[in-house]
C-alpha positions as CSV (number, residue, x, y, z in Angstrom):
1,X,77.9,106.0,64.6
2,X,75.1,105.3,62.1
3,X,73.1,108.0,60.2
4,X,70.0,105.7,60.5
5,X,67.7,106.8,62.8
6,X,65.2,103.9,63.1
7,X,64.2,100.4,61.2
8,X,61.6,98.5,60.6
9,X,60.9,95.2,60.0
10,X,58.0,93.9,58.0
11,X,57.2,90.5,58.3
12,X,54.3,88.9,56.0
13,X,52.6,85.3,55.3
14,X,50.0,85.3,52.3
15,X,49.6,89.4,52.3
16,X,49.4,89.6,48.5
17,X,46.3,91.7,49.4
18,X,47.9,94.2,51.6
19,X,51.6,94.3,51.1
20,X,51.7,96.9,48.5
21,X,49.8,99.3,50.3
22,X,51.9,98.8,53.6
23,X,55.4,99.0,51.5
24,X,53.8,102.3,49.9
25,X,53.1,103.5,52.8
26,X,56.2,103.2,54.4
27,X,58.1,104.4,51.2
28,X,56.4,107.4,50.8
29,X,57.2,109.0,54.0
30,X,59.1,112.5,54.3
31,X,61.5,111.1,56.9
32,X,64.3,109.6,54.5
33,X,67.2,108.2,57.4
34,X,65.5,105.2,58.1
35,X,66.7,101.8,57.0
36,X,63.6,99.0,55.9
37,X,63.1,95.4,55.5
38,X,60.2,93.3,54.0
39,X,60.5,89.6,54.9
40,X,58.0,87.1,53.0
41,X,57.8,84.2,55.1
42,X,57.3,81.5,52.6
43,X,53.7,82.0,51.5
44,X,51.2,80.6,49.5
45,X,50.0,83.7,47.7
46,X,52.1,86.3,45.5
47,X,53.2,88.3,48.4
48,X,57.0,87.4,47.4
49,X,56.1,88.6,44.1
50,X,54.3,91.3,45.1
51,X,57.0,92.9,47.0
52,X,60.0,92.2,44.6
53,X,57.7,94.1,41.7
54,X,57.1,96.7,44.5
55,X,61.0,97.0,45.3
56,X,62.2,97.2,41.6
57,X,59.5,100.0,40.8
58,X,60.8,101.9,43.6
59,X,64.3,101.1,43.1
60,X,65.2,102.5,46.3
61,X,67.8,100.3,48.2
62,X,67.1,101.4,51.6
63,X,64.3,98.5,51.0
64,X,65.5,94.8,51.2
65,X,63.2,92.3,50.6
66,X,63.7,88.5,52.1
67,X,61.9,85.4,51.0
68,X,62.5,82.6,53.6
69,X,62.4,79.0,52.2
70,X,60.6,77.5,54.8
71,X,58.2,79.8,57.6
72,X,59.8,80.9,60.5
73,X,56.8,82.9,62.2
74,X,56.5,86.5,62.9
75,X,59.1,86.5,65.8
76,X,61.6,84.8,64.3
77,X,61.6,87.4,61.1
78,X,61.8,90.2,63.6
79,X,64.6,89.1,65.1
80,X,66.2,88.3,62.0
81,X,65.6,90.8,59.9
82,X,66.7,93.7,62.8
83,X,70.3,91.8,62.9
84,X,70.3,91.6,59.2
85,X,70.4,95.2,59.3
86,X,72.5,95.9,62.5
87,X,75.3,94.2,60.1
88,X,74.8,96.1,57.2
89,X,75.1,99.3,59.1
């Protein structure tokens, strides 16, 4: 049985904006037995770059971070990034 006790799933398009406050956001909460997943579905902007910057500050490897090559939509990087982490697990 897994120690995690609940995931989430962040998918993004052209969030360069907002990104880093969401994956703050997320980071910084008490609650530590949660597994997390940032998914940049192949945008325009500097989200992708946002987040990896974000993810090697934090250096915390409970945070994955995806970059799709082509865009997939919001659905399709749910369902993908929950099995990605139902495999790791």
């Amino acid at each position: 049985m897994s120690s995690i006790s609940f995931k989430i799933v962040v998918p993004t398009y052209n969030a360069e904006r907002w990104i880093g406050k969401c994956l703050f956001s997320i980071m910084s909460q008490t609650h530590k037995n949660f597994q997390r997943v940032a998914i940049d579905d192949c945008s325009t902007d500097a989200t992708g770059l946002v987040m990896d910057d974000f993810s090697k500050k934090f250096g915390d490897e409970r945070l994955t971070v995806i970059h799709n090559d082509s865009n997939k939509k919001t659905l399709k990087n749910l369902i993908d990034g929950y099995r990605m982490m139902n495999s790791r697990s």
